[in-house]
The first five atom37 places (N, CA, C, CB, O) and aatype in JSON, in Angstrom:
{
  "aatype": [20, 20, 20, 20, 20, 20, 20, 20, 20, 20, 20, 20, 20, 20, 20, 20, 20, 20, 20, 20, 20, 20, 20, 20, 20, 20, 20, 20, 20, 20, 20, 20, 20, 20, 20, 20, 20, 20, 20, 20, 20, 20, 20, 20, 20, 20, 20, 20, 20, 20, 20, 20, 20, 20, 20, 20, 20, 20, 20, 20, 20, 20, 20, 20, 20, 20, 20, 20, 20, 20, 20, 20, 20, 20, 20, 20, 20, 20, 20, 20, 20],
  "atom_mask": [
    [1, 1, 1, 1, 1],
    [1, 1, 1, 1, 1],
    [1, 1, 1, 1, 1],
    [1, 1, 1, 1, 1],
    [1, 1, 1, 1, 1],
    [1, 1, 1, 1, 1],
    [1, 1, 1, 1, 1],
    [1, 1, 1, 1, 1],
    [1, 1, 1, 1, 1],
    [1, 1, 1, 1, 1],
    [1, 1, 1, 1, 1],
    [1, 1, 1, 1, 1],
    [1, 1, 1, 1, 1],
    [1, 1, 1, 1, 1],
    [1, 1, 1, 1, 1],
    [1, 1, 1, 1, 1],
    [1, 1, 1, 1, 1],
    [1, 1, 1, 1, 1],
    [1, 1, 1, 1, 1],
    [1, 1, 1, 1, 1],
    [1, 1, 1, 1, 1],
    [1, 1, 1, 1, 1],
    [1, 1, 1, 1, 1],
    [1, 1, 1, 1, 1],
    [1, 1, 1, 1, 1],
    [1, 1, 1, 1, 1],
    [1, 1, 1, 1, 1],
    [1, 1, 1, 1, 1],
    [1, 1, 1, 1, 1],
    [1, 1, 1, 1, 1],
    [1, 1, 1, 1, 1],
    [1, 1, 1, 1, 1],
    [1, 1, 1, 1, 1],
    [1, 1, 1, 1, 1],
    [1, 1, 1, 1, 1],
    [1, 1, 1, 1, 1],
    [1, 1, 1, 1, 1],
    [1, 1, 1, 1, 1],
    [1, 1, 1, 1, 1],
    [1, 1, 1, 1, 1],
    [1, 1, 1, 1, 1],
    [1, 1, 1, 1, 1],
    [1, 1, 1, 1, 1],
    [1, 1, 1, 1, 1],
    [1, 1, 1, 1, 1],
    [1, 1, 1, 1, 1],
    [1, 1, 1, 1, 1],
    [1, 1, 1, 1, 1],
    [1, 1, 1, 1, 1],
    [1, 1, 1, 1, 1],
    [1, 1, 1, 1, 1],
    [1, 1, 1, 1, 1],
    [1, 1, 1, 1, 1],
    [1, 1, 1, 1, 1],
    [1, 1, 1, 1, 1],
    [1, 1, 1, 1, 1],
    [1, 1, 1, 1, 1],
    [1, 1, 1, 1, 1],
    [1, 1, 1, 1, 1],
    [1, 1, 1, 1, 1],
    [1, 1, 1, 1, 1],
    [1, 1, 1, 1, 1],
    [1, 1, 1, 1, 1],
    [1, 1, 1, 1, 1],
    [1, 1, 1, 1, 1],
    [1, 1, 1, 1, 1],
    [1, 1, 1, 1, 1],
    [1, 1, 1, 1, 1],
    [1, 1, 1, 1, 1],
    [1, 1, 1, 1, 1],
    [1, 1, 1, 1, 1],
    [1, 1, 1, 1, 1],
    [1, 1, 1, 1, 1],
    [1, 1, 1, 1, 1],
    [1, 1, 1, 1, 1],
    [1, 1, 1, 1, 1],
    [1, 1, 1, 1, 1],
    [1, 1, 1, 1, 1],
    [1, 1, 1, 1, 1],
    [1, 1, 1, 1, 1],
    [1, 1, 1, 1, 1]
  ],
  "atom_positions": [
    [[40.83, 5.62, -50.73], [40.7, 6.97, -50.22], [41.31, 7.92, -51.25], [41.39, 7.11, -48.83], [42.38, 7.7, -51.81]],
    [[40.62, 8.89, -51.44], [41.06, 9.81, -53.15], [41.68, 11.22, -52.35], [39.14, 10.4, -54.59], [41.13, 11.68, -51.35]],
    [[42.44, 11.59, -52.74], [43.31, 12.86, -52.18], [42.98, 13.64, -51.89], [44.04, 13.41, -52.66], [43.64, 14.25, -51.05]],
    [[41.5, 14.31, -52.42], [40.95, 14.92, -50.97], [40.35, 14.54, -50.11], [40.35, 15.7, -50.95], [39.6, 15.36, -49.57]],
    [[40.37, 13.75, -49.81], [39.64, 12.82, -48.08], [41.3, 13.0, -47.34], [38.91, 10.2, -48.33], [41.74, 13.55, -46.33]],
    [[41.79, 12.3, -48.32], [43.25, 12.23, -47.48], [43.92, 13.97, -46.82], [44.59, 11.48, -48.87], [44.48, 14.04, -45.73]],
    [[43.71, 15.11, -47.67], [44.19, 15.96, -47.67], [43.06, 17.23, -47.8], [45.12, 15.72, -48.52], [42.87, 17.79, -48.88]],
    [[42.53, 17.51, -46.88], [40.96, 18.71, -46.5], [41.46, 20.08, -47.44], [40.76, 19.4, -44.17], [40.66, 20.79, -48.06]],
    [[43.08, 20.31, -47.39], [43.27, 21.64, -47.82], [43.8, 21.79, -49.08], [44.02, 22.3, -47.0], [44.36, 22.81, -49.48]],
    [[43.45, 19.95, -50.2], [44.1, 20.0, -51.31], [43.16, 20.95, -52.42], [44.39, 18.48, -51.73], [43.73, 21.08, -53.51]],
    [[41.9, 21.59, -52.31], [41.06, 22.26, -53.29], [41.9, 23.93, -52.28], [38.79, 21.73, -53.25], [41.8, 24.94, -52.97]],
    [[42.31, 24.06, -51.47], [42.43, 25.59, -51.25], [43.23, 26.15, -52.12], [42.9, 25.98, -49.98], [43.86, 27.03, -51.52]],
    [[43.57, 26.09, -53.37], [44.37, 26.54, -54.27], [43.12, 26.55, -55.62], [45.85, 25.5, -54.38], [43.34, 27.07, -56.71]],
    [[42.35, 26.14, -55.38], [41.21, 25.69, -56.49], [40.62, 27.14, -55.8], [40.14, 23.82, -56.37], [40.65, 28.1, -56.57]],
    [[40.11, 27.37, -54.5], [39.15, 28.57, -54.14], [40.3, 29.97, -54.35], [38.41, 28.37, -52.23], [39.98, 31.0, -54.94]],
    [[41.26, 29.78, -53.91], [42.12, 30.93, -53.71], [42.14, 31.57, -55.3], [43.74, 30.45, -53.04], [42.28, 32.77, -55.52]],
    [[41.95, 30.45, -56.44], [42.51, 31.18, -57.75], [40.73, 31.64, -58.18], [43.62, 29.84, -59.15], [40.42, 32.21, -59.22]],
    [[39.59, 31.13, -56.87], [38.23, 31.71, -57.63], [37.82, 33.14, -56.99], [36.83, 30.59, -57.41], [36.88, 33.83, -57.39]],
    [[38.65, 33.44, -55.98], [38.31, 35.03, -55.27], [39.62, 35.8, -55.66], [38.1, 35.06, -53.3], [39.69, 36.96, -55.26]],
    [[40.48, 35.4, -56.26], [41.41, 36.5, -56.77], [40.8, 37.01, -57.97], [42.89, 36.0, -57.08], [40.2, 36.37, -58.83]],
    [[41.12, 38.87, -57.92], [41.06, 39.89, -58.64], [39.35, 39.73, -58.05], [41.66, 39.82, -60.39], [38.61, 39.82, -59.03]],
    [[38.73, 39.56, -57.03], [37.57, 40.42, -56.35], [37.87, 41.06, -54.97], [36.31, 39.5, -56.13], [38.88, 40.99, -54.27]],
    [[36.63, 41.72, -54.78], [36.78, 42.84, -53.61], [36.82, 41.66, -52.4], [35.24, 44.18, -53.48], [35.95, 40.79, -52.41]],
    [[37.78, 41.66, -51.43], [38.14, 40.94, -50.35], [37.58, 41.87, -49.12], [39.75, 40.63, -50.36], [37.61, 43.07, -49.38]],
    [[37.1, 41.54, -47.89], [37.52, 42.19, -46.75], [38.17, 41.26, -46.05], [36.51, 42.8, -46.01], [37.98, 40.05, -46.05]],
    [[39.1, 42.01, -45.33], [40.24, 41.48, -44.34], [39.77, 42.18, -43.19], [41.89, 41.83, -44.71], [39.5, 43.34, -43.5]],
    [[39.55, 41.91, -41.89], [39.78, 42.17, -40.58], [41.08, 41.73, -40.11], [38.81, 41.64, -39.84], [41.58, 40.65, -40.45]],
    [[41.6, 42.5, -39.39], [43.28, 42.41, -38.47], [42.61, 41.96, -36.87], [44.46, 44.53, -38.35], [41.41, 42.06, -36.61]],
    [[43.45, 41.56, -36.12], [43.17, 41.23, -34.91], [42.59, 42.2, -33.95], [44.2, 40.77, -34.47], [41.87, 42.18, -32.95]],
    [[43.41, 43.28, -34.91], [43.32, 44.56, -34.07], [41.98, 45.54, -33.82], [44.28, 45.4, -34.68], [41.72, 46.49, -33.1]],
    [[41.22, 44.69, -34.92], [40.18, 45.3, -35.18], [40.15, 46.33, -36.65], [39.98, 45.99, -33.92], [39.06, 46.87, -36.77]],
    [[40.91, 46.59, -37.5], [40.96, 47.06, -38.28], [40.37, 46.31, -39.31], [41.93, 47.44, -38.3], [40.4, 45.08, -39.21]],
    [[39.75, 46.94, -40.42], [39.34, 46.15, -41.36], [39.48, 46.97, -42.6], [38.02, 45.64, -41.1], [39.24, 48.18, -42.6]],
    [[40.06, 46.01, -44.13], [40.54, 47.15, -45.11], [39.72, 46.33, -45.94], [42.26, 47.54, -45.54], [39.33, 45.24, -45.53]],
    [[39.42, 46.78, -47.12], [38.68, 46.54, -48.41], [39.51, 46.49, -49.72], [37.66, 47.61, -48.57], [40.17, 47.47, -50.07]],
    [[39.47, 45.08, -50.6], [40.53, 45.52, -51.68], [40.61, 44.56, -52.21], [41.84, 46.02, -51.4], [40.36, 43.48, -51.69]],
    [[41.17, 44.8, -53.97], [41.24, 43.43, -54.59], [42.11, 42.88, -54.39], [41.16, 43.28, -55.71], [43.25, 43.34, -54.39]],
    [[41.73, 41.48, -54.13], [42.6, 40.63, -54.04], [43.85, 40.09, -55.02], [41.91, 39.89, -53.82], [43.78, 39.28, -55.94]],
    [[44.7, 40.6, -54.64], [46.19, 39.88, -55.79], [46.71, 38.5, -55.16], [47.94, 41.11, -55.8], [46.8, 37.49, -55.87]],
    [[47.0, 38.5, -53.98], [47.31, 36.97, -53.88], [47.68, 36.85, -52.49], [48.52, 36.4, -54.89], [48.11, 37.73, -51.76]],
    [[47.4, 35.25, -52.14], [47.55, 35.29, -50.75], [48.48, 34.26, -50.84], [46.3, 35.11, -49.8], [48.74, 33.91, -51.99]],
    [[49.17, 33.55, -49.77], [49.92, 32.58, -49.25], [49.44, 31.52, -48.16], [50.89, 33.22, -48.81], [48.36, 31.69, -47.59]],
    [[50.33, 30.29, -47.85], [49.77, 29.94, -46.87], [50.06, 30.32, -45.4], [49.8, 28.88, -47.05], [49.92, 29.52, -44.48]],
    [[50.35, 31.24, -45.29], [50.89, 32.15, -44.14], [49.77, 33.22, -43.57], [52.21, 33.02, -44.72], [49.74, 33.85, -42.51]],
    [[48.6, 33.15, -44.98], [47.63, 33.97, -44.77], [48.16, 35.71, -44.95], [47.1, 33.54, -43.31], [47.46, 36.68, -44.63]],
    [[49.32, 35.76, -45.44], [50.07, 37.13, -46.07], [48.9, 37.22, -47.57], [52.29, 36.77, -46.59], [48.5, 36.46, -48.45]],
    [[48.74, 38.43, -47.23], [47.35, 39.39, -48.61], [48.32, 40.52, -49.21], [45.46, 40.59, -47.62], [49.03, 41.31, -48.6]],
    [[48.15, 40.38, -50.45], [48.22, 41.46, -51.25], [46.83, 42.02, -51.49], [48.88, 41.1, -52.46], [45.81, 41.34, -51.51]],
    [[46.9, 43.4, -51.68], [45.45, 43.71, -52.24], [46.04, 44.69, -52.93], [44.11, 44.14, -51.26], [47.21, 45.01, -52.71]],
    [[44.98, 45.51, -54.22], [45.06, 46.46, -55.01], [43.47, 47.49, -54.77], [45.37, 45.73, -56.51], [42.32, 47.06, -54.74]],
    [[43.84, 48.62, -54.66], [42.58, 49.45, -54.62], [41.8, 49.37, -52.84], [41.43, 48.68, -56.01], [40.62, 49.56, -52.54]],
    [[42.98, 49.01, -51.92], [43.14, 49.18, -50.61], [42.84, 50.39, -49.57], [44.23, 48.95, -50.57], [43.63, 51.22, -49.1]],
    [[41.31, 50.2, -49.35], [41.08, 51.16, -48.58], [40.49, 50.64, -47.05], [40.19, 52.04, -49.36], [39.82, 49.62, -46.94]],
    [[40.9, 51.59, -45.82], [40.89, 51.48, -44.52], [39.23, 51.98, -44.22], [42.19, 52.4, -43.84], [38.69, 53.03, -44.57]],
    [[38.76, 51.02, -43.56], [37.4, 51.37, -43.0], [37.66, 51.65, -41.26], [36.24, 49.95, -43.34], [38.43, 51.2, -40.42]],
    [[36.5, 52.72, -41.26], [36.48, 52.46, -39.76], [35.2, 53.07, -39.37], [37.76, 53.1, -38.93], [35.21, 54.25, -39.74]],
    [[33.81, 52.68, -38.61], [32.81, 53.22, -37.89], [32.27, 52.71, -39.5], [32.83, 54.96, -37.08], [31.16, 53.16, -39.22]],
    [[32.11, 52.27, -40.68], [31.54, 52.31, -42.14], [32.51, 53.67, -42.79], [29.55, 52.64, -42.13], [32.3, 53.68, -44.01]],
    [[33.07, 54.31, -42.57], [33.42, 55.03, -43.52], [35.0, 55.22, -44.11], [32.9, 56.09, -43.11], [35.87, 55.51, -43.29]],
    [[35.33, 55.07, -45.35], [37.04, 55.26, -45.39], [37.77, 56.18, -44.8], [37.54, 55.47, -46.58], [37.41, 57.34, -44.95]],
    [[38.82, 55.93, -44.09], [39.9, 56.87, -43.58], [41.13, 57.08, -44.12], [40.21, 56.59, -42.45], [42.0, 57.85, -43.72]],
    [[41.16, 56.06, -45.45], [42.71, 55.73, -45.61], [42.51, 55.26, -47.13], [43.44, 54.39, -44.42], [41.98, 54.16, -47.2]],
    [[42.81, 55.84, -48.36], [43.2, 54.91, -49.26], [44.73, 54.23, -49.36], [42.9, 55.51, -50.4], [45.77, 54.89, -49.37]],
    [[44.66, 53.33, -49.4], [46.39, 52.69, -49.84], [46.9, 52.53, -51.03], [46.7, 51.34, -49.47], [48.07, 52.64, -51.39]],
    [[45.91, 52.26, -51.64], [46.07, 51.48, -53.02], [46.9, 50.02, -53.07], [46.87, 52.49, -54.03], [46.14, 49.06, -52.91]],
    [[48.01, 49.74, -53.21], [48.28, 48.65, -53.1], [48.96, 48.4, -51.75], [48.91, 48.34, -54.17], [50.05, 48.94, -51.62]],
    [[48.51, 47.7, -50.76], [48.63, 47.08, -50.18], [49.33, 45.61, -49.32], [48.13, 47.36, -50.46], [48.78, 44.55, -49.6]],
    [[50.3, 45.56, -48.48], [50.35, 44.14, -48.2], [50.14, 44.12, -46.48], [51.92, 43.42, -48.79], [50.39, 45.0, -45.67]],
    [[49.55, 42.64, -46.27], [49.14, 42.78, -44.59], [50.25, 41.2, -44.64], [46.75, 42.64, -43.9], [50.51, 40.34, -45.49]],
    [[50.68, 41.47, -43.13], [51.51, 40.25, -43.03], [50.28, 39.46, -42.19], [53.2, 40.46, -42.17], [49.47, 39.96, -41.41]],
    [[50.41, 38.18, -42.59], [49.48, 37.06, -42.18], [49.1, 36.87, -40.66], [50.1, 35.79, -42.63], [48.0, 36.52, -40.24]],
    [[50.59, 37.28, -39.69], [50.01, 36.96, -38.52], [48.99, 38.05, -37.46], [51.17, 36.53, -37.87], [48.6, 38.09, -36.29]],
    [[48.89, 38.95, -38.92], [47.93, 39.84, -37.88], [46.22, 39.74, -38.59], [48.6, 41.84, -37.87], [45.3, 40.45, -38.2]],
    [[46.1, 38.67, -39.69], [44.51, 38.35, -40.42], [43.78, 37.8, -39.52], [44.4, 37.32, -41.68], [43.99, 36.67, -39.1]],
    [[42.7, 38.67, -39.08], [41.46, 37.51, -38.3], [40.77, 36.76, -38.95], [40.34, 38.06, -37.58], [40.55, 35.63, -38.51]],
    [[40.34, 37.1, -39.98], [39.73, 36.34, -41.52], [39.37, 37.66, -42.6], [37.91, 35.26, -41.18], [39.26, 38.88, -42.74]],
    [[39.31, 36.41, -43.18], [38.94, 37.28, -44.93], [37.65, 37.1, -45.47], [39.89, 36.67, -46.32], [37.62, 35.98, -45.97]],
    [[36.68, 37.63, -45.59], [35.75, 37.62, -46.29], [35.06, 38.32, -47.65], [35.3, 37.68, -45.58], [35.45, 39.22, -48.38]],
    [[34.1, 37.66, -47.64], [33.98, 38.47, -49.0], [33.52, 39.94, -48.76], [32.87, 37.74, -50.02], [32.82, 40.23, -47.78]],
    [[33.93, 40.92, -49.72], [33.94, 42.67, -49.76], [32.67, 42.86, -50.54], [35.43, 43.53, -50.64], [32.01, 41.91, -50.96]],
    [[32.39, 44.03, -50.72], [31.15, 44.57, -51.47], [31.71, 46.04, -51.7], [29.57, 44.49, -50.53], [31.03, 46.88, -52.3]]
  ]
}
């Protein structure tokens, strides 16, 4: 058995270093959703982003610029445009 059979989440450090420095979207639980490059995440699901802006209805309300969201409020992350 080769270490990833043994271990499902041993490549998530392989994907995490292939979507850093692109456009991320993050949704919050809350329903909020921000747009931004990705600087780095954890396994806590804690985001840095750079160039952090707040969507809401499609349109920005909020630039941040740099950004941090604490992990226990990420619904998921997907890819940004």
């Amino acid at each position: 058995m080769d270490s990833e059979t043994q271990n499902p989440r041993s490549g998530m450090g392989d994907f995490i270093e292939s979507i850093r420095d692109t456009t991320v979207m993050v949704k919050l639980y809350s329903g909020a959703v921000y747009y931004g490059e990705l600087q780095n995440i954890d396994g806590y699901m804690n985001v840095s982003l750079n160039e952090c802006r707040e969507i809401r209805n499609g349109k920005v309300v909020r630039n941040w610029g740099e950004a941090f969201i604490r992990g226990n409020n990420v619904s998921y992350i997907g890819a940004g445009s």
